[in-house]
N, C-alpha and C positions, 0 to 999 in steps of 0.2 A: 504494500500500500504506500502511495506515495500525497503528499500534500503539494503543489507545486508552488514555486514563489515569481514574485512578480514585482514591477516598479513599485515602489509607494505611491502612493498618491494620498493628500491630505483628509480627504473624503472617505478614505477606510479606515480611519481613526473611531466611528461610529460602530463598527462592525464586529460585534465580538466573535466573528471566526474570521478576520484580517490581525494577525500576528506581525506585529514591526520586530525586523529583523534589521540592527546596524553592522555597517561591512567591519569587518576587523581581519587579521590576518588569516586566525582561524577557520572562519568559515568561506573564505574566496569572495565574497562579496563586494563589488565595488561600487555602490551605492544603495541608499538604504530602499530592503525591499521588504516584502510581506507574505509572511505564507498563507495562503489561501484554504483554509479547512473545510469551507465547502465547496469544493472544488476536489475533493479526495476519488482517489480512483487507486485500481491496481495497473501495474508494468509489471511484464516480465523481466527477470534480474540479468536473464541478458542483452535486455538491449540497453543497460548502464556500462559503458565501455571504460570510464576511469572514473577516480572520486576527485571532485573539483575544493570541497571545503567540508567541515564539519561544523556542527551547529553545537553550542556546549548546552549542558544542561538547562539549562534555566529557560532558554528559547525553547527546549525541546519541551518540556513542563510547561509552556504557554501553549504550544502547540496542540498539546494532549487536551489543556483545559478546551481549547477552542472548537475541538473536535467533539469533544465531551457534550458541547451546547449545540452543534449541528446534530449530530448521533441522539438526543436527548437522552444520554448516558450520566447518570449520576457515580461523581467520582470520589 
């Protein structure tokens, strides 16, 4: 399952399945973007051909929460 990210935009600030995500080295990001949790789908694992960046913890736990309110999953 993958969530996919996207430009920011000021206007998904309202959204609680739009996750701000800021670039930092870790995760390859070069400006700040959003992951999208409703917008979740599955990809097969081969068609990710290298890892571009990692997301550390704390984005990843926003992520989950965000999914958690699309999914209406109590976490």
């Amino acid at each position: 399952m993958i969530v996919p990210i996207t430009e920011w935009k000021d206007r998904y600030a309202v959204a609680p399945w739009m996750v701000r995500l800021e670039p930092d080295a870790e995760n390859g990001l070069d400006k700040p973007s959003a992951a999208d949790a409703f917008q979740v789908r599955s990809v097969a694992q081969e068609r990710f051909a290298q890892r571009l960046g990692k997301l550390a913890d704390t984005a990843m736990q926003e992520i989950t929460r965000a999914l958690a309110v699309v999914l209406s999953i109590e976490l």
